[in-house]
N, C-alpha and C positions, 0 to 999 in steps of 0.2 A: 119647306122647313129650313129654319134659318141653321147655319151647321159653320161653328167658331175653329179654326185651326191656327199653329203656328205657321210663320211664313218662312218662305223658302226661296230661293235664290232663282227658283225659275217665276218664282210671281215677280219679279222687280219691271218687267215690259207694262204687265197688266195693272199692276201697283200705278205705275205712275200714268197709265190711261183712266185710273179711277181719280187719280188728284184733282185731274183736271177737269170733273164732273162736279165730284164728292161737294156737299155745301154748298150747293147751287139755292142764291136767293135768300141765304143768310146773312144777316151781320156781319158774319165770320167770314164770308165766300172768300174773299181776296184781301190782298193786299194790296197792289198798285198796278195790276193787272198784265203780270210776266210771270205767268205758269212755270217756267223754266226755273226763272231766282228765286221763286217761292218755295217748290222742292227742294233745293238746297238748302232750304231755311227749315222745313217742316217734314221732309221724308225723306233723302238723301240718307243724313248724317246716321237715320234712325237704320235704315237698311244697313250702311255700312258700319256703326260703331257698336248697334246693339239689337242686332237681329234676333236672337233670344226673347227679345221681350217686344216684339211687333205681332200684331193679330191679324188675321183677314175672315171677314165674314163671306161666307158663299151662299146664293140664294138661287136653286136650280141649276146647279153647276156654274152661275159668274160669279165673281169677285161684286160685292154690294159693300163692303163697309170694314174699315181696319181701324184699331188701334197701335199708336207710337207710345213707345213707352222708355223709360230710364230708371235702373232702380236706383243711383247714384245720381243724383243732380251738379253734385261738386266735380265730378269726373268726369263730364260730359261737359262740349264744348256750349258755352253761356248763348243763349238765344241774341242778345247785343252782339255775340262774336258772329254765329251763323248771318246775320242780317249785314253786319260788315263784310265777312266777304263777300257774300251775296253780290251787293252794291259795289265791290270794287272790280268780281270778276264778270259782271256784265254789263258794267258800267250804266247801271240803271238812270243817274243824277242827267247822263248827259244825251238820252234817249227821248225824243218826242212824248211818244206815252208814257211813259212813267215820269219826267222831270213833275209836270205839275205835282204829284205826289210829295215828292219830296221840297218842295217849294211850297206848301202847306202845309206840311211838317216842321220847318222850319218858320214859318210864322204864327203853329200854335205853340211851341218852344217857346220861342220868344213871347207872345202875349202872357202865357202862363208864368216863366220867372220875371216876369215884370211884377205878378201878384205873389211874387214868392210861393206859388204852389208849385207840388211835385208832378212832374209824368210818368205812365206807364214805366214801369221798370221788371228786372225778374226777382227773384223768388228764393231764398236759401232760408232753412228750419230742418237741423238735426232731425227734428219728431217725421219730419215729412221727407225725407231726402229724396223719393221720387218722384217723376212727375209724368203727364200723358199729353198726347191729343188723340182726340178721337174725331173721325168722319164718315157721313153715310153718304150714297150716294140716293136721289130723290126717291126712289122706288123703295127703296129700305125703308123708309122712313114709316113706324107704325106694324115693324114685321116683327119687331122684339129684337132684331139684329143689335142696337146701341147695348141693349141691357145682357144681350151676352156675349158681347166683346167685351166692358167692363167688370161682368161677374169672372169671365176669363183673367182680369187684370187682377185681380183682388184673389185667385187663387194664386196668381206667377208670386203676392206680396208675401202671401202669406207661407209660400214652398220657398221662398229666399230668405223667411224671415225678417222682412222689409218693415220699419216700425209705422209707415205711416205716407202718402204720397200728397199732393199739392196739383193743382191744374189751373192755370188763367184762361179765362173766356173773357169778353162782354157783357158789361152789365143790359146793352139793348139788346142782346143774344136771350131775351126770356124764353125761349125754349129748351135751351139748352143749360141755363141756369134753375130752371124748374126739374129736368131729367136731374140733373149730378144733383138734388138736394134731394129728390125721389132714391136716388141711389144711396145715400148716407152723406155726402158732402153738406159744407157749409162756408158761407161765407168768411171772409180772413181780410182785416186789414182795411185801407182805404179802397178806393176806387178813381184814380187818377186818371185825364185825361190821355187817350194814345194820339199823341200828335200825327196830325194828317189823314186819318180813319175818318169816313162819312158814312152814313148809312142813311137813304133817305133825306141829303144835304144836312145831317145833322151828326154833330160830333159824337165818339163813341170816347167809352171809357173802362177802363181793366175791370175785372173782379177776378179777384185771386179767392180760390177754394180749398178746403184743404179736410182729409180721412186718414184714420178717425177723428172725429173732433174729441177735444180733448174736455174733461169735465167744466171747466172752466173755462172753454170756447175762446182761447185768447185770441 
């Protein structure tokens, strides 16, 4: 039985042995394939600025699936800032495996402001000022573990008072774009290219979500 708790300073070893599983074979799974910079981008910041609102799911006494969370988006260091230093303190750009990465990055930038379209960006709305990620790891997947990690999150909103939170995935992520709309979410906004993301040699693109929707679903 799946059994949701706050996280605590001794899960941070196990924590980040699940990162490195967690989303195996999605859309989503990586970035540019440095486990290491990626945690500083995605769990890191979350353990150290806002452990209050991290979850861990346990399934038989392990660690199977947690949520990151922020009830303050404005307050919290910008996802463009985390991915900056990521890239400055590991020196990703000038690293055999990862350069191509960013070397496609950089030529979907450019193809895209040549059609004057925008890319992937983040996310700021008073109504939503929080925001998440969530990850299982393969074996969770079908336990009910995602759905009470964020029925978990959706109590933290509402014991803080929280008017409302935001989360970007993948629009090729249909799995996971089908769970958050199962959940109450809904679609927000465009869906711009994320430069340098492949999935199946084929470009991915944002979809920003956003709870509750508002009568008017702007």
């Amino acid at each position: 039985m799946i059994r949701v708790r706050s996280f605590t300073e001794a899960d941070r070893a196990e924590l980040r042995r699940l990162f490195r599983r967690a989303g195996e074979a999605s859309p989503s799974a990586g970035l540019w394939g440095d486990q290491d910079s990626e945690a500083a981008i995605y769990l890191d910041p979350y353990m150290d600025l806002a452990p209050d609102s991290l979850f861990v799911a346990v399934l038989d006494g392990a660690m199977v699936g947690y949520l990151t969370g922020c009830l303050d988006s404005a307050k919290f260091p910008s996802e463009s800032e985390r991915v900056g230093r990521a890239i400055r303190k590991h020196r990703l750009v000038f690293r055999a495996r990862t350069a191509p990465f960013f070397a496609r990055a950089a030529f979907d930038t450019a193809s895209v402001a040549l059609r004057r379209e925008p890319t992937a960006r983040g996310f700021r709305d008073t109504r939503r000022p929080a925001h998440l990620h969530i990850n299982l790891a393969p074996e969770a997947r079908g336990t009910g573990a995602a759905d009470a990690l964020l029925n978990r999150w959706f109590d933290r909103l509402r014991e803080t008072g929280s008017p409302g939170c935001h989360l970007q995935t993948l629009v090729e992520n249909t799995r996971a774009v089908r769970f958050f709309r199962r959940m109450g979410f809904v679609e927000h906004g465009p869906t711009p290219l994320v430069p340098g993301f492949r999935y199946n040699g084929r470009r991915m693109h944002q979809q920003t979500m956003v709870w509750p929707p508002s009568p008017d679903r702007p």
